[in-house]
C-alpha positions in Angstrom: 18.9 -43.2 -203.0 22.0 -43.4 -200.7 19.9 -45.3 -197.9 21.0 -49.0 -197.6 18.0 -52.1 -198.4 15.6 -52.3 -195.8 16.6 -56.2 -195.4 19.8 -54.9 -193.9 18.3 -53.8 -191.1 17.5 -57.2 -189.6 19.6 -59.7 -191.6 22.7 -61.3 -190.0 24.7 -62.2 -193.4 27.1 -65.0 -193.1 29.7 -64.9 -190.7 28.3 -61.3 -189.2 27.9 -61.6 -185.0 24.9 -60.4 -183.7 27.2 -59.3 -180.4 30.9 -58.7 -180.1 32.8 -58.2 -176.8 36.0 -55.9 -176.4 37.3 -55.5 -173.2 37.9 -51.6 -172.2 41.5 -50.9 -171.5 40.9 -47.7 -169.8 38.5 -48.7 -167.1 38.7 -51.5 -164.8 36.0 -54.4 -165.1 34.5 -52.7 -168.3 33.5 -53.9 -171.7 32.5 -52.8 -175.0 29.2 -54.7 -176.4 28.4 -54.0 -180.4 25.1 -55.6 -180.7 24.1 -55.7 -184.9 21.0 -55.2 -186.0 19.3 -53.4 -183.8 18.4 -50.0 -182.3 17.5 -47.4 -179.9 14.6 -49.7 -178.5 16.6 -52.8 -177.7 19.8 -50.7 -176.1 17.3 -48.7 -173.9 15.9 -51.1 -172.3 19.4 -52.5 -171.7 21.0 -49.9 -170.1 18.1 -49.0 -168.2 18.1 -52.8 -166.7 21.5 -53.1 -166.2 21.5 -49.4 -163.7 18.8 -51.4 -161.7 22.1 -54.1 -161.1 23.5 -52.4 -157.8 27.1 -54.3 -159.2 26.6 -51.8 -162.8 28.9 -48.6 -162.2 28.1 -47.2 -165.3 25.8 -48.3 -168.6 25.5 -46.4 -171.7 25.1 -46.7 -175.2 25.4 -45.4 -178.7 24.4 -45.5 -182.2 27.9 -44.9 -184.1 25.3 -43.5 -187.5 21.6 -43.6 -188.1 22.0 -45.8 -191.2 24.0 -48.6 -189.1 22.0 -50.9 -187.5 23.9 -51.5 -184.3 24.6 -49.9 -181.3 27.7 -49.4 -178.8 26.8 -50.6 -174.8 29.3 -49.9 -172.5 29.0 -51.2 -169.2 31.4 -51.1 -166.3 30.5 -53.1 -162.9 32.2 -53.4 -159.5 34.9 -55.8 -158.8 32.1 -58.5 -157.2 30.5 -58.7 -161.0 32.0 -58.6 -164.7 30.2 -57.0 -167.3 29.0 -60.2 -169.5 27.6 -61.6 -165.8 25.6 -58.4 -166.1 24.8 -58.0 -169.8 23.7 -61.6 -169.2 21.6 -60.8 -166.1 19.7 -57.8 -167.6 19.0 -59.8 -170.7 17.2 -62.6 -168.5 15.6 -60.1 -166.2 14.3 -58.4 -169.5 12.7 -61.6 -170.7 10.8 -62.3 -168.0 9.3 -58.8 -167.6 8.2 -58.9 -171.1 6.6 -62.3 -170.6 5.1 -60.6 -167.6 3.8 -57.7 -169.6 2.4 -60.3 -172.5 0.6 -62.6 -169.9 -0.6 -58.8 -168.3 -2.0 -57.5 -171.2 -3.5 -61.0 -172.7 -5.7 -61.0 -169.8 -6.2 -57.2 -169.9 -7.4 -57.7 -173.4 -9.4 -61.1 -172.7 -11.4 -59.1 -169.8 -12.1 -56.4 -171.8 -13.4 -58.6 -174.7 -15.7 -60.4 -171.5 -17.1 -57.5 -170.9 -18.3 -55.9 -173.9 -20.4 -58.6 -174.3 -22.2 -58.2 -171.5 
């Protein structure tokens, strides 16, 4: 089969980035962002957290081929903000949502656990 080994899809091999940055020369205050090793679920939520930013113009993404594991962000921000600032901001905004939505459904789940004993 043609399809690479399913290790590949997670592994950074030696001297592999897990982001690169390129600046965009066509746009002002852009940048390219090739994040390896991962897919549609991680860039998603990316873009979608970086167009809450009221200093992102313009975030989008792509997947170059469905059997490389990486993805293309492209983010462009006003001239108050640079696009790692942002990148950076929507990463730690992330986080903390998703610690949110942990501690959310941990007590969701202990509750429910309560309660069918009852």
């Amino acid at each position: 089969m043609n399809a690479p080994a399913t290790f590949e899809s997670f592994y950074l091999f030696d001297g592999e980035k897990k982001i690169t940055i390129e600046k965009d020369t066509k746009v002002q205050n852009a940048a390219i962002f090739t994040v390896n090793k991962e897919d549609h679920t991680l860039a998603n939520m990316l873009r979608a957290q970086l167009l809450k930013d009221p200093n992102v113009i313009f975030a989008g993404y792509k997947i170059p081929h469905p059997l490389e594991h990486k993805f293309i962000l492209r983010v462009q921000t006003t001239p108050e903000s640079n696009p790692s600032e942002a990148l950076s901001n929507a990463i730690t905004d992330l986080i903390s949502e998703m610690s949110l939505l942990e501690e959310r459904f941990k007590d969701a789940l202990k509750e429910k656990q309560e309660s069918a004993f009852d």
